[in-house]
C-alpha positions in Angstrom: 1.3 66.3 -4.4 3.2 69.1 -6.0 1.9 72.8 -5.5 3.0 74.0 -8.9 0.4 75.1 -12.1 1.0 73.3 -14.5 -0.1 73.6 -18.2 0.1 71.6 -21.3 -0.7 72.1 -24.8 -3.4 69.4 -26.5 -1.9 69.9 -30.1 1.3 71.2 -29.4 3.1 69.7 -32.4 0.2 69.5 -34.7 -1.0 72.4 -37.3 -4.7 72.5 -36.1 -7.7 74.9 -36.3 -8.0 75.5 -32.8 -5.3 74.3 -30.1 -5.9 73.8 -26.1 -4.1 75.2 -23.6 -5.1 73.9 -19.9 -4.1 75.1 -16.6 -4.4 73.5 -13.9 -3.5 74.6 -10.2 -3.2 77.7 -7.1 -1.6 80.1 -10.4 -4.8 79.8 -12.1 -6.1 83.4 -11.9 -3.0 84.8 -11.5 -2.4 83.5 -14.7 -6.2 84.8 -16.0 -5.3 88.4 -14.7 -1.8 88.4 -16.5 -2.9 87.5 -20.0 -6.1 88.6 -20.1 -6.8 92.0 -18.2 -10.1 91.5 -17.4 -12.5 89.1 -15.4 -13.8 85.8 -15.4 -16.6 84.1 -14.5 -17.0 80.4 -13.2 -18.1 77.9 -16.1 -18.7 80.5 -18.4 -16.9 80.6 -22.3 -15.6 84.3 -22.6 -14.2 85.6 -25.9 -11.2 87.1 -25.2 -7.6 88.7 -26.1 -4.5 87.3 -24.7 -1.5 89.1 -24.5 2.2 88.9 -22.8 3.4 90.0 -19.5 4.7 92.7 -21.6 1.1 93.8 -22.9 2.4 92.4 -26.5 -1.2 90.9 -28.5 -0.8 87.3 -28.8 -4.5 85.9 -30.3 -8.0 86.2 -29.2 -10.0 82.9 -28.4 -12.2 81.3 -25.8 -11.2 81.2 -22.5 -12.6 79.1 -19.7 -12.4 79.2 -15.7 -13.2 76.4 -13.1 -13.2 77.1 -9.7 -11.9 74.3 -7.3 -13.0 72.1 -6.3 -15.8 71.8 -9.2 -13.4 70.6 -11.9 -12.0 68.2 -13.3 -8.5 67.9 -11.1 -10.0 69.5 -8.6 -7.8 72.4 -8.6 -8.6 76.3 -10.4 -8.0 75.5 -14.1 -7.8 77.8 -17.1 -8.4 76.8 -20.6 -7.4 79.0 -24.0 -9.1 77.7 -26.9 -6.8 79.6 -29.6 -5.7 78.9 -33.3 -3.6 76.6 -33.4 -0.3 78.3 -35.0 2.5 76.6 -33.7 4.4 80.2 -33.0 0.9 81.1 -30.6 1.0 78.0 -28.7 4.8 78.3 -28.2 4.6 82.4 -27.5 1.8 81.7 -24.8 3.6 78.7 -23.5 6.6 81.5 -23.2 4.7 83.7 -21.1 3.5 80.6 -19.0 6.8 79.9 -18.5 7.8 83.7 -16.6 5.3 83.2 -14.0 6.9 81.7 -11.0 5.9 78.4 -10.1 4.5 77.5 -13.1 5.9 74.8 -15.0 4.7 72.2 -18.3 3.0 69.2 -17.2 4.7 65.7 -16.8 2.8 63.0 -19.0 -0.7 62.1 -17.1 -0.2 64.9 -14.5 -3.7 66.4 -14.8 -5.0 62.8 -14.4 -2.8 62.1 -11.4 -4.1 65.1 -10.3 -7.5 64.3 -10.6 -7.0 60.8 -8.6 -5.4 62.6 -5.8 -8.0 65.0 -5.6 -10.4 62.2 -5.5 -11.8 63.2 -8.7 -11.5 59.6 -10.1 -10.2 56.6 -8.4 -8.1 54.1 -10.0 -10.5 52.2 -11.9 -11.8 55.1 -13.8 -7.9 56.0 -14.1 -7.6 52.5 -15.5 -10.5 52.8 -17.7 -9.7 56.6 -19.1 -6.2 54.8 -20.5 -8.2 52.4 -22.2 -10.7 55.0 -23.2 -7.7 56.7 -25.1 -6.4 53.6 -26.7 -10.1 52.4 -27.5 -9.8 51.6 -31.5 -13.6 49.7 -31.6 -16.9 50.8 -30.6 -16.9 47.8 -28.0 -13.7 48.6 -26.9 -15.2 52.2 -26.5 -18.3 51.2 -24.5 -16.1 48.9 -21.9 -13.5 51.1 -21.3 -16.7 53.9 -20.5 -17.8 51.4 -18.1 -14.8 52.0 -15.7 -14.3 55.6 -16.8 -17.9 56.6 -16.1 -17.9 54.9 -12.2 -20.0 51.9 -13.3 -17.4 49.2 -12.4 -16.3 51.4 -9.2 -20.0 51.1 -7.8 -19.7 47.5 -8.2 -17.0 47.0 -6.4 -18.4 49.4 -3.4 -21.3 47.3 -3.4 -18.6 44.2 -2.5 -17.2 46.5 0.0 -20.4 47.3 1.7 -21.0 43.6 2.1 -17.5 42.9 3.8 -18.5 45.9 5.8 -21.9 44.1 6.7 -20.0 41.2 7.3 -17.2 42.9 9.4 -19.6 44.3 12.1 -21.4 40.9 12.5 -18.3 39.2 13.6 -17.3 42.4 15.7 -20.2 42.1 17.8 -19.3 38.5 17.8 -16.4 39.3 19.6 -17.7 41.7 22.0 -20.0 39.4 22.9 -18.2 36.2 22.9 -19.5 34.8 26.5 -23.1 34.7 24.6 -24.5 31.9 22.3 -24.8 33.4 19.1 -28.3 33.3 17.3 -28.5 30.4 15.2 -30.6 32.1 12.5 -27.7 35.2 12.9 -24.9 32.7 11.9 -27.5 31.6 9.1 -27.5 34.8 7.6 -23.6 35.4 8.0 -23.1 32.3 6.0 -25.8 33.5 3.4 -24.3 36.5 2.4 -21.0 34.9 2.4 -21.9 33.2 -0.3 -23.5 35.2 -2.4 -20.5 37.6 -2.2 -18.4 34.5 -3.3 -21.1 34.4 -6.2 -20.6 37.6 -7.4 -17.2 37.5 -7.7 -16.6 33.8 -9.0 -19.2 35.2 -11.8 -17.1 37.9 -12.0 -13.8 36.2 -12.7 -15.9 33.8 -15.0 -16.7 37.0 -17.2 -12.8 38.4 -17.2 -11.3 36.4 -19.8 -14.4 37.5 -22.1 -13.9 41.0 -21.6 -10.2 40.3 -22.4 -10.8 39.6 -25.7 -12.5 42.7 -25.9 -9.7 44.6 -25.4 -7.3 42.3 -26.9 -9.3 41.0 -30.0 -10.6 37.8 -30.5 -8.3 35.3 -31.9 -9.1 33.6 -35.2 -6.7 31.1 -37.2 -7.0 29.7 -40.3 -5.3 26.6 -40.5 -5.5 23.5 -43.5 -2.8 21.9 -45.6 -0.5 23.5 -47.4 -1.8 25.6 -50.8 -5.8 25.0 -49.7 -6.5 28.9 -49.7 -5.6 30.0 -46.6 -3.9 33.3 -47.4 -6.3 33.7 -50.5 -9.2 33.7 -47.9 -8.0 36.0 -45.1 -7.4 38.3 -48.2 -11.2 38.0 -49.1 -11.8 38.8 -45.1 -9.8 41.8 -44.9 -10.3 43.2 -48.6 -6.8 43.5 -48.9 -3.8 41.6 -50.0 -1.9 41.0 -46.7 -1.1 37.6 -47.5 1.0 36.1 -50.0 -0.7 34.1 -52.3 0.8 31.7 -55.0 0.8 28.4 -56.7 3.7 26.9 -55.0 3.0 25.0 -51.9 3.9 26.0 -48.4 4.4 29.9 -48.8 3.5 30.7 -45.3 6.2 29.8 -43.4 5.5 31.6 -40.3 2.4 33.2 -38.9 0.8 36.6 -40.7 -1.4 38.5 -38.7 -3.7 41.3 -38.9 -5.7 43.1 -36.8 -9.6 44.4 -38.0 -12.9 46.5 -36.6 -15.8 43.6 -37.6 -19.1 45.4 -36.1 -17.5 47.5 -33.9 -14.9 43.9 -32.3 -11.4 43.9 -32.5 -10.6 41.0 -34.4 -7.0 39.2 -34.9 -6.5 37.0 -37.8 -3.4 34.5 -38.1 -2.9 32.9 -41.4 -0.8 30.0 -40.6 1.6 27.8 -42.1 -0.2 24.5 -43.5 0.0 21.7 -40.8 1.8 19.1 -42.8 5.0 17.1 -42.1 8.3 18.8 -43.2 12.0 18.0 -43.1 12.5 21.4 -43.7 13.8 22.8 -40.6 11.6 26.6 -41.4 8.6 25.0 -42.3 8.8 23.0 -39.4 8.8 25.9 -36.8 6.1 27.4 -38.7 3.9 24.0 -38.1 4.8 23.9 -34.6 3.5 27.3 -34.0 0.4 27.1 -35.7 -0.2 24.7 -33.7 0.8 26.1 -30.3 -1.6 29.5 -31.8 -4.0 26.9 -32.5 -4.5 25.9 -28.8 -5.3 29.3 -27.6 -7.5 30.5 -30.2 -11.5 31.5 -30.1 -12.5 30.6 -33.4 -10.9 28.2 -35.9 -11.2 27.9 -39.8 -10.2 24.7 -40.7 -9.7 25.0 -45.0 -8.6 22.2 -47.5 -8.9 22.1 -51.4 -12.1 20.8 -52.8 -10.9 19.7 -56.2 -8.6 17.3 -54.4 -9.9 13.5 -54.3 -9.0 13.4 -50.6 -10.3 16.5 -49.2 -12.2 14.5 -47.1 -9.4 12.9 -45.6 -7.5 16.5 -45.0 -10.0 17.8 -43.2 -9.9 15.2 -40.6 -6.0 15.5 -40.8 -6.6 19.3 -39.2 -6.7 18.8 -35.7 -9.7 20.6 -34.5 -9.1 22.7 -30.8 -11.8 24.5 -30.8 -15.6 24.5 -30.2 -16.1 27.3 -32.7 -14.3 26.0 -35.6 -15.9 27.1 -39.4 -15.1 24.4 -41.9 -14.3 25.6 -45.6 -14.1 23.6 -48.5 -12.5 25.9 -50.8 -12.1 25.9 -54.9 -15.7 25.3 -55.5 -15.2 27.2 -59.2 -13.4 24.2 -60.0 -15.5 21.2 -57.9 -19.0 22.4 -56.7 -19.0 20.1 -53.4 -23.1 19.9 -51.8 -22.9 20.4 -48.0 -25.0 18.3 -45.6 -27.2 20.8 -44.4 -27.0 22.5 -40.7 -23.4 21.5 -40.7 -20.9 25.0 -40.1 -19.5 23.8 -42.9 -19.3 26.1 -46.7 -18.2 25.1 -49.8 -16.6 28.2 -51.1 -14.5 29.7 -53.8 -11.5 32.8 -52.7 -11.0 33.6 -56.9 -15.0 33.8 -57.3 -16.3 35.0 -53.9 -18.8 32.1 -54.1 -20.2 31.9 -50.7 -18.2 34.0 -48.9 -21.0 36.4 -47.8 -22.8 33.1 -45.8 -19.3 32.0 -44.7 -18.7 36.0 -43.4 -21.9 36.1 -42.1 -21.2 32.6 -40.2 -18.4 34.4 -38.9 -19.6 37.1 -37.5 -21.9 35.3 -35.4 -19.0 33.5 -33.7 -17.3 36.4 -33.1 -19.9 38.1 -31.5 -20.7 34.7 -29.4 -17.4 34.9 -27.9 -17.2 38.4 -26.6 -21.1 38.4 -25.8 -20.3 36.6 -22.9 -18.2 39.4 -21.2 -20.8 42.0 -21.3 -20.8 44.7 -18.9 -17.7 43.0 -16.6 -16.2 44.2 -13.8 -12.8 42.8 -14.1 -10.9 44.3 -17.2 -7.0 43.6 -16.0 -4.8 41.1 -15.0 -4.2 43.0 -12.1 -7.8 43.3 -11.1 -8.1 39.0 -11.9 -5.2 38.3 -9.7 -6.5 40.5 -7.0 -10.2 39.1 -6.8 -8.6 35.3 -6.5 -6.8 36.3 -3.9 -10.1 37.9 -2.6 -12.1 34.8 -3.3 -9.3 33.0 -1.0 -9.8 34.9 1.5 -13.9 34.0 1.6 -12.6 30.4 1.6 -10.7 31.2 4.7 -13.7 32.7 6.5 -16.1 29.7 5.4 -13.4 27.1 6.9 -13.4 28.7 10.3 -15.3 28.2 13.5 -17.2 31.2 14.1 -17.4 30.7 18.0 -13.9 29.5 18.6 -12.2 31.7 16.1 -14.1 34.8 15.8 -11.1 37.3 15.6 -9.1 34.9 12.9 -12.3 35.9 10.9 -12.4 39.4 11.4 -8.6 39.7 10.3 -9.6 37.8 7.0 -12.2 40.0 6.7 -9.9 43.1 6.8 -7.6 41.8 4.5 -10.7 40.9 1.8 -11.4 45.2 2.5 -7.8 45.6 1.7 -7.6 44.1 -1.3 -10.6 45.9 -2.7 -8.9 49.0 -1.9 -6.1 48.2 -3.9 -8.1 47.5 -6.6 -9.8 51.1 -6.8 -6.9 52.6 -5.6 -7.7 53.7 -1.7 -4.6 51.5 -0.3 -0.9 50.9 -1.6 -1.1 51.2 -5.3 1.8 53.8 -5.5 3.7 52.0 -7.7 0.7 51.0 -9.9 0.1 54.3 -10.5 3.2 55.5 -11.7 3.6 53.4 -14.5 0.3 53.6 -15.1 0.5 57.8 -15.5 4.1 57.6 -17.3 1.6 55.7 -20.3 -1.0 58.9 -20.5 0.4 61.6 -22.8 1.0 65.0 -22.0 -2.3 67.1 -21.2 -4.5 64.1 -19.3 
């Protein structure tokens, strides 16, 4: 870890009320004593003037000290809290610049800082990125659950298990000209399962809390001119979609992304799934249909003033446990729907029953990313990790505790290993480099 201060501006670039400068490092006071002339104290806002190394006024604002190791990078930092002129940020930045080993911060380096001070492991590093990128309230709420140290705590209770574990096996060993307890091995094998509970149920939750961060996937698919675009125009309020009289004006796949209660939520309006000899139209199909197979929710439309609407619907291959039928054009042909059936006969040009159908929808949506409340497992990374975890528990089950004792306590190690590279205590170097590169200057 580098010894330099560093500082960074918040709203460097931006016209603002008030701007943030923050200091963090051994240069903290030396920097307070320079630009300021008087005293701080620890944790307390002081109004204040700030001036150069030359005793030229700069601004007056609210300036902040934390001592180390009680802050947030564990390291003295400085705040300014001035207006936020462009020419003041740059002039103190200036002055900043004068003092010997004190430099601008690279992107995330008060974060990086903060993880090396153990301030935060890597999961609340993880979850502070997707904190900042957080466009929902859900989004919001799960990406707090690995910022605030919830998801860390779970995974030191898996720790302390393996730990548990590890020391029955190493008495095992020290003691291997003994018969082992029978109700000792009992117990072994007891809480080697439920470990292997938790984090099957774990892994079970991770593609739900996916979707959270991702959005959950919803396509709208029917035959050609049935509504489609006309209806994810009446979801959105807006005219994203192009919507016409001539048949088969999606050709490819339109998307758009929207807050519904606080859930990211993509929408694809794709091209109607018909047979073409048009070469376009054709690649359209074939990738609604390829979308179709990994969506959450489907929306399966077809024209209600059509004789064989009946017949079209069936013609829609339905993928999906979740799929919301619409028969569509009921200003023109009022269709009665067997009751109970998620099905709505509805009009885009009138609105008719689009509030049920909306309301219909919502309650899909919500049943899909219900399912991943409060997880533990947010990444890829973290997914691919706890498999290989769980195969390591299947190593441990398969092997003879009094023959093979020490082939156990090295699979145990390696399960304690992998944890570690999950929150960051082992070998996650170049994990956390590209992770950093992604924060942007000031965290």
């Amino acid at each position: 870890m580098k010894k330099d201060t560093i500082f960074a501006s918040v709203t460097k670039n931006q016209k603002t009320a008030i701007s943030i400068i923050r200091i963090s490092g051994p240069k903290s006071k030396t920097i307070a004593k320079k630009l300021l002339r008087k005293k701080l104290d620890t944790n307390v806002a002081h109004l204040r003037k700030i001036y150069s190394i030359n005793n030229e006024y700069i601004d007056q604002g609210i300036v902040v000290f934390f001592s180390k190791p009680h802050s947030s990078t564990g390291e003295d930092v400085l705040e300014f809290h001035v207006h936020g002129s462009y020419a003041v940020i740059t002039k103190i930045e200036d002055e900043l610049c004068k003092i010997k080993s004190v430099r601008e911060a690279e992107p995330g380096e008060f974060t990086k800082r903060s993880f090396y001070n153990n301030k935060l492991d890597l999961l609340q590093v993880e979850g502070l990125e997707d904190l900042l990128d957080a466009s929902t309230d859900l989004q919001r709420r799960q990406a707090n659950l690995s910022f605030m140290g919830s998801v860390s705590s779970k995974f030191e209770l898996w720790k302390q298990d393996l730990i548990e574990l590890a020391s029955f096996i190493e008495t095992a060993i020290d003691f291997s000209d003994e018969v082992l307890p029978e109700e000792s091995i009992k117990t072994l094998n007891f809480k080697l399962q439920k470990l292997k509970s938790k984090i099957k149920d774990a892994n079970d939750l991770a593609e739900y809390s996916k979707k959270v961060k991702e959005g959950v996937k919803v396509i709208i698919t029917g035959p050609p001119n049935a509504g489609k675009s006309s209806l994810i125009n009446c979801i959105l309020d807006e005219n994203l979609s192009i919507v016409t009289d001539v048949p088969g004006t999606t050709r490819d796949i339109i998307s758009s992304t929207v807050d519904i209660d606080g859930i990211l939520v993509n929408f694809y309006d794709t091209a109607g799934l018909h047979e073409t000899e048009n070469n376009i139209e054709a690649e359209g199909v074939r990738r609604a249909r390829e979308l179709l197979k990994i969506s959450d929710i489907q929306i399966r439309v077809v024209d209600g003033s059509e004789a064989l609407w009946r017949e079209n619907l069936t013609k829609i291959p339905k993928l999906n446990d979740l799929t919301i039928d619409l028969i569509n054009k009921s200003d023109l042909v009022e269709i009665k729907i067997k009751e109970g059936a998620n099905c709505y006969n509805v009009s885009t040009k009138t609105n008719h029953n689009i509030k049920d159908f909306k309301k219909a929808l919502k309650k899909n949506i919500k049943q899909v990313v219900n399912k991943g409340f409060e997880p533990i497992i947010f990444r890829d990374r973290h997914l691919r990790i706890t498999k290989m975890l769980l195969e390591c528990l299947n190593r441990i089950e398969l092997k003879d505790i009094y023959s093979s004792p020490e082939l156990i306590a090295e699979d145990i190690r390696h399960a304690l290993s992998l944890i570690g590279k999950i929150t960051g205590t082992v070998n996650v170097e170049d994990i956390l480099e590209n992770l950093f590169k992604r924060f942007c200057i000031g965290k």
